[in-house]
C-alpha positions as CSV (number, residue, x, y, z in Angstrom):
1,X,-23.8,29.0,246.3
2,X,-24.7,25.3,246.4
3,X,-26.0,23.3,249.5
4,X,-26.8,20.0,250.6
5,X,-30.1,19.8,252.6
6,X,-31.9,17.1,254.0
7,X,-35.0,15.5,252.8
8,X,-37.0,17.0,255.6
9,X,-35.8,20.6,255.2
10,X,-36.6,20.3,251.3
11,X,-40.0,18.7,252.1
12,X,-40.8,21.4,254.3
13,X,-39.8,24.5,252.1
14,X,-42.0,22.7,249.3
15,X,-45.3,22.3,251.4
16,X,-44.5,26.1,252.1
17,X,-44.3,26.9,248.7
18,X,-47.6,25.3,247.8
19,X,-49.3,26.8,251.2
20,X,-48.0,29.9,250.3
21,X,-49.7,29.7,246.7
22,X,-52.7,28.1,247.4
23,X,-53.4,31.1,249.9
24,X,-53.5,33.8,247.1
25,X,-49.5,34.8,247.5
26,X,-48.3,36.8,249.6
27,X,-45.8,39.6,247.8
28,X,-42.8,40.6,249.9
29,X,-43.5,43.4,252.4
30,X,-43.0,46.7,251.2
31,X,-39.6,48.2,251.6
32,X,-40.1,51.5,253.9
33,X,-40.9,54.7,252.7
34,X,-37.9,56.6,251.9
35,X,-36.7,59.1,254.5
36,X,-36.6,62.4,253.4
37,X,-33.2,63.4,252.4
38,X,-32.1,61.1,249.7
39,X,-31.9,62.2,246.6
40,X,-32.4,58.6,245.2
41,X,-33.8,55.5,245.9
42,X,-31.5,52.8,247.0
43,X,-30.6,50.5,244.2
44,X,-31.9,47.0,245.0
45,X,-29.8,44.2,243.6
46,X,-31.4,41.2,242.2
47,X,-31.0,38.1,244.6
48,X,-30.1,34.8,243.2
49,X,-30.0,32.0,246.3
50,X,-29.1,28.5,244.4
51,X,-30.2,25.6,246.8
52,X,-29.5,21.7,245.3
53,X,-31.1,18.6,247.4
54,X,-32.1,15.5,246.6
55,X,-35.5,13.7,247.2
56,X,-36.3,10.5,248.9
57,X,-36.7,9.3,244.9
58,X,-33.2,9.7,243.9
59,X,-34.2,13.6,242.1
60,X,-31.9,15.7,242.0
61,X,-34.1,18.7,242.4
62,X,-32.5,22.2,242.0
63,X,-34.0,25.5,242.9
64,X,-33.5,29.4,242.8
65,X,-34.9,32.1,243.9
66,X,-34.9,35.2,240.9
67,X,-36.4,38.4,242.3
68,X,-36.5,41.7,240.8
69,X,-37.5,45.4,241.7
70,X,-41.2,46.4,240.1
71,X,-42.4,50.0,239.7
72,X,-45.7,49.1,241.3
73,X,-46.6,49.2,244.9
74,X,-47.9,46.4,246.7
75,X,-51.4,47.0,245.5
76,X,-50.8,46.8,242.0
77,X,-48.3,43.9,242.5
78,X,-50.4,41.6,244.0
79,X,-53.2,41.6,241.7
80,X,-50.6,40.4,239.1
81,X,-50.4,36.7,239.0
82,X,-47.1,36.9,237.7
83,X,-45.4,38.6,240.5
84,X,-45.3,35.5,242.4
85,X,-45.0,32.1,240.3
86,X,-43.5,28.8,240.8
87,X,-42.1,27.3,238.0
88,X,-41.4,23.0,237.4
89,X,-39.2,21.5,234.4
90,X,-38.4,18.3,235.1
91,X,-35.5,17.1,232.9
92,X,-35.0,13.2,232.0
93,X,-32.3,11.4,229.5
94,X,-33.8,8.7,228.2
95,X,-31.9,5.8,227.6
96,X,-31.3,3.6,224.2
97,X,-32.1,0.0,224.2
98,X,-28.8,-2.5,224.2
99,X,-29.0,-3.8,221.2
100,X,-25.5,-6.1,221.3
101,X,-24.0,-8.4,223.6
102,X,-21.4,-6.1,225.3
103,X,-23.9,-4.0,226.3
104,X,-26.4,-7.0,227.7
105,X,-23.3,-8.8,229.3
106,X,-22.4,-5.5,231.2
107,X,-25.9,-5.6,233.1
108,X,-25.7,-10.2,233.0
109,X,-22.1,-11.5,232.5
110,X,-23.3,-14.7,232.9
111,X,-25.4,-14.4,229.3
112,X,-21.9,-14.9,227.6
113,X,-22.1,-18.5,228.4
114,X,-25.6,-19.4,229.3
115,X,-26.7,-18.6,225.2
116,X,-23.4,-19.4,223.4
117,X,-25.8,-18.4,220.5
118,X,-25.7,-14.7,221.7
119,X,-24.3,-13.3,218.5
120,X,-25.9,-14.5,216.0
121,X,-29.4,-14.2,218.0
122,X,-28.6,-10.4,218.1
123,X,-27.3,-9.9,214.3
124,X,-29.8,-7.5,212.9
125,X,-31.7,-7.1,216.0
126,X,-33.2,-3.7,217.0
127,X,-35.3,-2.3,219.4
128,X,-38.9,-3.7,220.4
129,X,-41.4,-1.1,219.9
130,X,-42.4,-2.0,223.4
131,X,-39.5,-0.1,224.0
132,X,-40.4,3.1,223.1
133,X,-43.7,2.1,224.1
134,X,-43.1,2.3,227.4
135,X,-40.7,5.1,227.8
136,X,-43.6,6.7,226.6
137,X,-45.7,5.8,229.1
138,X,-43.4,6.7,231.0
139,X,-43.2,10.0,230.4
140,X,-46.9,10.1,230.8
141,X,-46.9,9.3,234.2
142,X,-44.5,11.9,235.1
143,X,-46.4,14.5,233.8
144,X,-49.7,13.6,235.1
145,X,-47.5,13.3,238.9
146,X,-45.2,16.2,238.3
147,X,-47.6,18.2,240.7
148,X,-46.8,15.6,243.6
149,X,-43.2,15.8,244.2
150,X,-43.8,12.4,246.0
151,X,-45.2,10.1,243.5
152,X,-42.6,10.4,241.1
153,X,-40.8,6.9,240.8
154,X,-37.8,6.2,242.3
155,X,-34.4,6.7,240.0
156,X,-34.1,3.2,239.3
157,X,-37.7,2.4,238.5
158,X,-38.1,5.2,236.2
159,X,-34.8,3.3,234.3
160,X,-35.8,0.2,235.5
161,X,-35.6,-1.9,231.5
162,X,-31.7,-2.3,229.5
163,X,-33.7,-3.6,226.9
164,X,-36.4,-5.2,224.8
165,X,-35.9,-7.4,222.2
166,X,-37.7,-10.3,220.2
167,X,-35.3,-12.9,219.0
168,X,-36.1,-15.8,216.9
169,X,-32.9,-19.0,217.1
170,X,-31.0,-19.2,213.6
171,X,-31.2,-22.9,214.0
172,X,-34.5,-23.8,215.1
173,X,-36.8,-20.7,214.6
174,X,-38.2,-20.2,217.8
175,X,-38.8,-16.8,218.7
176,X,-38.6,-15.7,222.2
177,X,-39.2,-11.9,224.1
178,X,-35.9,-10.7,225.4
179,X,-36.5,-8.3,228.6
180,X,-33.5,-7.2,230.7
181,X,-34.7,-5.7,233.6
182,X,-35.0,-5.0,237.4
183,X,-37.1,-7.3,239.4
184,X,-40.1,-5.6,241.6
185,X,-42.4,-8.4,244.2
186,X,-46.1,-9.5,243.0
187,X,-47.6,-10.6,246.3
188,X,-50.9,-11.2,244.2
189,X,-53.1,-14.2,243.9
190,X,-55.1,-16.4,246.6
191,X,-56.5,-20.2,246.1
192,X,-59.2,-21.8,247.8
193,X,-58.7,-25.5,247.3
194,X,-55.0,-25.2,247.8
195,X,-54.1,-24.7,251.4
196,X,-51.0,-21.8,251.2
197,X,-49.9,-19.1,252.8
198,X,-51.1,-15.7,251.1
199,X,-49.2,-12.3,251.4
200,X,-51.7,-9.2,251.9
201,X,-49.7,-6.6,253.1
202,X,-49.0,-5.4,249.9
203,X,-50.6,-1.6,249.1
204,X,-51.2,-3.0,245.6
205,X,-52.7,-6.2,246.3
206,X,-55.0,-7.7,244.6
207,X,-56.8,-11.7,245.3
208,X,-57.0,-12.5,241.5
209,X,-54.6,-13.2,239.0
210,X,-54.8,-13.3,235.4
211,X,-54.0,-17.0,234.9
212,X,-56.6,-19.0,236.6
213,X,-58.7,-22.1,236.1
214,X,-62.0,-23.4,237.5
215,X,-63.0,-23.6,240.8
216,X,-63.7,-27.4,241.9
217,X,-63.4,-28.3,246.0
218,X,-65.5,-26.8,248.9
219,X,-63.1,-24.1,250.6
220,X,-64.3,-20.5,250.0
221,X,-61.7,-18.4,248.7
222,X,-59.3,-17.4,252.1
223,X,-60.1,-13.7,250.6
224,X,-63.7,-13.9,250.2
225,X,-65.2,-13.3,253.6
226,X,-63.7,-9.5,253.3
227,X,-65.2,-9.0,249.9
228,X,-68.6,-10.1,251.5
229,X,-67.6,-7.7,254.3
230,X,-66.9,-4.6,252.6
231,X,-69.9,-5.2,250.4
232,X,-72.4,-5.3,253.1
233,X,-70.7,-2.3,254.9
234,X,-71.4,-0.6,251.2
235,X,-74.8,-1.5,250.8
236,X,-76.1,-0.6,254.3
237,X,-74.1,3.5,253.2
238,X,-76.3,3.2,250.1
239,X,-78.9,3.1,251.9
240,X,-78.7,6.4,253.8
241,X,-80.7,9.2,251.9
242,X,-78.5,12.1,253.1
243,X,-75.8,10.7,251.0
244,X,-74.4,13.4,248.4
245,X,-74.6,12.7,244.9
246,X,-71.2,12.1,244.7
247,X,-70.7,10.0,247.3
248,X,-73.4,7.8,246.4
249,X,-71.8,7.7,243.2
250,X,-68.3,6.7,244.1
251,X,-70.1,4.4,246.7
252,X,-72.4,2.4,243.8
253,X,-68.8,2.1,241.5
254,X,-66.9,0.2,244.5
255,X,-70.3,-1.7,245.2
256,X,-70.3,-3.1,241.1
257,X,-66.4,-3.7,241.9
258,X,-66.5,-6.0,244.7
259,X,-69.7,-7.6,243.4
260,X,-67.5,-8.4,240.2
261,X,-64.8,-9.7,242.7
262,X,-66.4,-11.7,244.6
263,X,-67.9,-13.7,241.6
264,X,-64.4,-14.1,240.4
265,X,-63.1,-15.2,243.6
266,X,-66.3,-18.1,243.9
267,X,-65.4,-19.2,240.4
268,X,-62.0,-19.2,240.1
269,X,-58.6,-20.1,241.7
270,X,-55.4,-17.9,241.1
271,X,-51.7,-17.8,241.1
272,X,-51.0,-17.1,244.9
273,X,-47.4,-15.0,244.8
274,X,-46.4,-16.3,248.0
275,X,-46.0,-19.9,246.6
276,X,-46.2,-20.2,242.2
277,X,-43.1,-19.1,240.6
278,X,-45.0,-16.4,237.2
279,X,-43.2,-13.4,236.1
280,X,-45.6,-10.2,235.2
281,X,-45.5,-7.9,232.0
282,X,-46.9,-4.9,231.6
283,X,-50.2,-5.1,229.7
284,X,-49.6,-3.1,226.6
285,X,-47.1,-6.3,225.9
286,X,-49.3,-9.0,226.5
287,X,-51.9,-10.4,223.6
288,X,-52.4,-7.1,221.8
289,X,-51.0,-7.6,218.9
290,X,-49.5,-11.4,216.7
291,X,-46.3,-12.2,218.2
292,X,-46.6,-10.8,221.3
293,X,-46.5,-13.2,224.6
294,X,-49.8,-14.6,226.2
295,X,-51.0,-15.3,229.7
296,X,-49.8,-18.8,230.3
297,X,-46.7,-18.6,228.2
298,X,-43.5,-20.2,229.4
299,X,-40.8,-18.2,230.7
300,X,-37.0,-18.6,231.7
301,X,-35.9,-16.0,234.1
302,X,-32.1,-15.4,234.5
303,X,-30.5,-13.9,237.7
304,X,-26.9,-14.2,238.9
305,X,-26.1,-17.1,236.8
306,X,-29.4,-19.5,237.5
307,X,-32.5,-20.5,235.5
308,X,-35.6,-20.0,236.7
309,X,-38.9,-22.0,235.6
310,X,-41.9,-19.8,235.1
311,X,-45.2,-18.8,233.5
312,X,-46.4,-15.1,232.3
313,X,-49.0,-15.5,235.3
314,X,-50.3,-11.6,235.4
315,X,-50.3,-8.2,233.7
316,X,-49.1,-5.1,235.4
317,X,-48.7,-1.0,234.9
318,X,-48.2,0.3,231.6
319,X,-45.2,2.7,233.2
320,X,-43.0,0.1,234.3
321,X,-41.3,-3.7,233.7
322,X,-39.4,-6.0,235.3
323,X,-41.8,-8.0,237.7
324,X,-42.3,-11.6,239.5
325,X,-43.6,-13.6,242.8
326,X,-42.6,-13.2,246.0
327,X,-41.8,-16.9,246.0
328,X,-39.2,-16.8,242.6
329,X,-38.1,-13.6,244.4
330,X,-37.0,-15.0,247.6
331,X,-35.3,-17.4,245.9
332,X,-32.7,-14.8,244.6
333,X,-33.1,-13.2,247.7
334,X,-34.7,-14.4,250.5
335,X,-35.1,-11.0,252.5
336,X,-37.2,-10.4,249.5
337,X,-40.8,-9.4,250.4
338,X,-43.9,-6.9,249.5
339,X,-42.1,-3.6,250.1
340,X,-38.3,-4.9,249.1
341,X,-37.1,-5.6,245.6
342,X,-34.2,-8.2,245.2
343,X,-32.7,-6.6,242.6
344,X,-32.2,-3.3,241.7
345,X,-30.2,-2.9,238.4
346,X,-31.6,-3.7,235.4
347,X,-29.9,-6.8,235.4
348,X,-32.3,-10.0,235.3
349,X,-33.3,-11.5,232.1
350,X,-36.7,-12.8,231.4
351,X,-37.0,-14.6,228.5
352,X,-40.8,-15.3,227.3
353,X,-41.9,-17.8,225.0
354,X,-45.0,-16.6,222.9
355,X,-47.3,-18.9,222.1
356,X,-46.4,-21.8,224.3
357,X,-49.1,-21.9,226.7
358,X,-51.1,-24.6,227.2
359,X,-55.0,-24.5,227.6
360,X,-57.1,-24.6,229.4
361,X,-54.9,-24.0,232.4
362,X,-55.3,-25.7,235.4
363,X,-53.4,-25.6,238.6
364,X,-49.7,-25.6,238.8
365,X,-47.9,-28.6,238.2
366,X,-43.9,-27.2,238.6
367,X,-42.6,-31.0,237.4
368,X,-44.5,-30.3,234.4
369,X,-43.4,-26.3,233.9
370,X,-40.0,-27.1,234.5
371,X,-39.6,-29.8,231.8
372,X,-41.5,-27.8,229.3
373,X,-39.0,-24.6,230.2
374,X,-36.0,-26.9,229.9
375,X,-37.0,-27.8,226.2
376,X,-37.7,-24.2,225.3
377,X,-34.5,-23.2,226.6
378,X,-32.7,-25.8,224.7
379,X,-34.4,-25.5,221.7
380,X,-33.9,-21.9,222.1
381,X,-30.1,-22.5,222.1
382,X,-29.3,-22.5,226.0
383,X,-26.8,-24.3,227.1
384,X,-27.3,-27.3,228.5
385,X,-24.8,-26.9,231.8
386,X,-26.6,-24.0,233.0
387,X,-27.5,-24.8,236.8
388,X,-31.8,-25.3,237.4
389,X,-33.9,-23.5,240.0
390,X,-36.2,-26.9,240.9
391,X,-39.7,-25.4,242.3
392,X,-41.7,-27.7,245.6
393,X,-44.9,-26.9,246.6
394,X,-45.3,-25.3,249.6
395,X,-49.0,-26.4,249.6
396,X,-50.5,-27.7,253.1
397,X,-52.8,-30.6,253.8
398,X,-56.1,-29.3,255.1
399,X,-56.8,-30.1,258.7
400,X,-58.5,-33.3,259.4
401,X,-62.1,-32.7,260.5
402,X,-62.7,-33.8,264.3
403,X,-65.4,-36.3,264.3
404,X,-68.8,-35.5,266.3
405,X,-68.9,-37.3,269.1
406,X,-71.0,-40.4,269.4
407,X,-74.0,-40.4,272.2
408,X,-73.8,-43.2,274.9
409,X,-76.6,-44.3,277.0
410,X,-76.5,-43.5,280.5
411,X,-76.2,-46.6,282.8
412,X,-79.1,-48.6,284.1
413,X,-80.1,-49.6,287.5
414,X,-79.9,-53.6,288.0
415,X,-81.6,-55.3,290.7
416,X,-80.0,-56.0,293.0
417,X,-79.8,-60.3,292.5
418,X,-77.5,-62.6,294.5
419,X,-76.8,-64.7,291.2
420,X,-74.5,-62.5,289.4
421,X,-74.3,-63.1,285.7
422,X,-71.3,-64.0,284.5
423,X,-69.7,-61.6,281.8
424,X,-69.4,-57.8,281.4
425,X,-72.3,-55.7,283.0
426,X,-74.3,-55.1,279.7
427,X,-75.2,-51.3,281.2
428,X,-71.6,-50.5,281.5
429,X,-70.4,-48.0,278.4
430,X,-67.8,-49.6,275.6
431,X,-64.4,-48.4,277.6
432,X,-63.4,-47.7,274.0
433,X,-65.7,-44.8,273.3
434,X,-64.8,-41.5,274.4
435,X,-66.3,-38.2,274.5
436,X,-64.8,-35.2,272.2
437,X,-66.4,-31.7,271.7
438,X,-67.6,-31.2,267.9
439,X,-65.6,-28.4,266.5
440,X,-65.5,-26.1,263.6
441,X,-64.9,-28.4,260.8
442,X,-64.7,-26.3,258.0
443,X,-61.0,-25.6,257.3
444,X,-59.4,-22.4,255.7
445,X,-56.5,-21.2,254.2
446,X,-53.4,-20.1,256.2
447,X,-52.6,-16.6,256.0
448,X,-49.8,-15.0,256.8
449,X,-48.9,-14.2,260.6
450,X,-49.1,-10.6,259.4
451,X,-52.9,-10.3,258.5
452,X,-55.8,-12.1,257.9
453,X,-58.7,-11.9,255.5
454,X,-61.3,-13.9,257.6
């Protein structure tokens, strides 16, 4: 018999199962003894209940219930491990790489006319061995979460990537990284001499990026203050004696982390998600072997028919693909943010440029990225009607700082004289100075109305 039941009701009977397993087992109760009188025991028929659900994740999880009669009592039953067991096989199909334009155009339509060239850049092409690279890692993560019902991905991040594939222009010769794929939010990255919004509410975020460039004006980093914070709260644990050993371990490991963090974030300034249009690649596919893409590299995203200008700006998992800022998210969807994806289907193209970074990088200049991505896409073979996605800082001036007030003298007694001088009375104050209160002059970044790193 098959069944549909909730989430909660299959959550539940799961924690049972675990409780129950955890505690030792506990074997069915023992059927009653037999009254006197039958000849026989009654025959007990083995119980098959088939229940189907499916998890938050988009799992279809399926489960039985197989029992059978033993010869043993109780006693003997429950010192067998057997008797009571739980047993997992998770079962995945996973998927080939599209490897010809019907296949790509079914995910991006619009590919059909973007690259008129699409034909002949995909005669002969196969797989990337990212590809199998990271179905493999994949598969890695599932088994090491297979024990946690709850940490297994969703259905579409698991088959988040229609392909991989590294193309090189008939005509020109340059090579480009092919990656069709969903599109997750990097809220990552925070910049002290650029006034902008930063994003923090992420679970996964993280102040640096992997592009960056040399710190050079006087405004800490907006994320500093609660490195500084969390250190100090770390260093005054450490120095409690009745710490355990493991404790004090796991506390001098954060301790070298944030100390490594917060030099970063007094040296450097970063991508910030929020407000710098970069795409992310897992890091297995960045600068490991010749060929591959590089931090810095140029990148043309496609979604729903539009080019977007961008850089490979960070690495990311090893288990999944398909990733970019918040701010080139919202531009394809604008309800976009830390905990909602604007795409879904493995439909987005990013198409990476290795080798074309420039160095040393510096701080964004979108003018300057959009023109270089406009002649990689057309001497990729783009077309040239294709409509532009044209990036505007969203950077803020820093506030003015009020000027300290200057002292005036207070005023003088006169004589009193019955030949008044002719003029202004000098003791009088300039009627053009006035008094302000000194403030706070140093100025930070704006963070978002949601949090705050101060």
């Amino acid at each position: 018999m098959s069944t549909s039941l909730p989430y909660v009701a299959v959550r539940r009977i799961l924690l049972l199962a675990i409780v129950v397993i955890a505690l030792g087992g506990c074997g069915k109760k023992a059927p009653k003894e037999q009254e006197t009188g039958h000849p026989t025991p009654i025959p007990v028929l083995p119980r098959k209940n088939y229940d189907t659900a499916r998890l938050y994740s988009g799992l279809a999880l399926k489960s039985r219930v197989e029992s059978q009669q033993s010869d043993e009592t109780s006693l003997g039953v429950i010192s067998n491990t057997n008797s009571y067991e739980l047993d997992m096989t998770l079962h995945v199909r996973w998927p080939s790489a599209a490897t010809n334009s019907i296949a790509l155009c079914t995910a991006t339509p619009e590919l059909a006319w973007i690259l008129p060239d699409l034909d002949q850049l995909l005669l002969g092409a196969t797989p990337s061995p990212d590809f199998a690279h990271l179905l493999t890692n994949k598969e890695a993560s599932l088994r090491a979460n297979l024990s946690s019902l709850q940490k297994l991905p969703y259905r579409d991040s698991l088959f988040d990537c229609q392909t991989i594939l590294n193309l090189r222009s008939r005509t020109s010769g340059r090579s480009a990284l092919l990656v069709q794929a969903i599109m997750n939010v990097n809220t990552d990255g925070s910049d002290g001499d650029r006034n902008l919004a930063i994003d923090i509410l992420s679970a996964t975020f993280q102040p640096q990026t992997n592009y960056r460039w040399p710190k050079t004006g006087p405004h800490p980093n907006p994320c500093l203050r609660e490195v500084e914070s969390r250190l100090a709260l770390i260093n005054a644990e450490l120095s409690n004696g009745a710490l355990s050993p493991e404790t004090k371990a796991s506390l001098t490991k954060e301790r070298e982390y944030q100390k490594a963090t917060a030099e970063e974030l007094r040296r450097w300034d970063f991508l910030v998600g929020t407000a710098d249009p970069f795409i992310v690649l897992p890091s297995f596919m960045v600068g490991k072997s010749a060929g591959q893409p590089g931090i810095g590299d140029y990148a043309v995203v496609i979604a729903h028919g539009k080019l977007y200008p961008a850089i490979l700006g960070d690495l990311g998992p090893n288990s999944k693909i398909g990733e970019a800022s918040l701010r080139l998210c919202r531009e394809i969807e604008e309800k976009s943010g830390a905990d909602r994806r604007p795409v879904s289907r493995p439909e987005v193209v990013y198409l990476v440029f290795p080798g074309s970074a420039e160095k040393p990088f510096s701080a964004p200049d979108y003018n300057h990225w959009s023109e270089r991505c406009r002649a990689l896409w057309k001497e990729f073979g783009g077309s040239p009607d294709a409509p532009w996605q044209e990036w505007t800082s969203l950077e803020k001036p820093w506030p003015t700082p009020t000027p300290t007030a200057t002292p005036t003298q207070p005023p003088v007694e006169q004589p009193a004289s019955t030949n008044n001088p002719t003029g202004t009375n000098p003791a009088s104050p300039d009627s053009s100075t006035t008094t302000t209160s000194p403030t706070n002059s140093t100025a930070t970044s704006i963070l978002s109305s949601t949090g705050t790193n101060q």
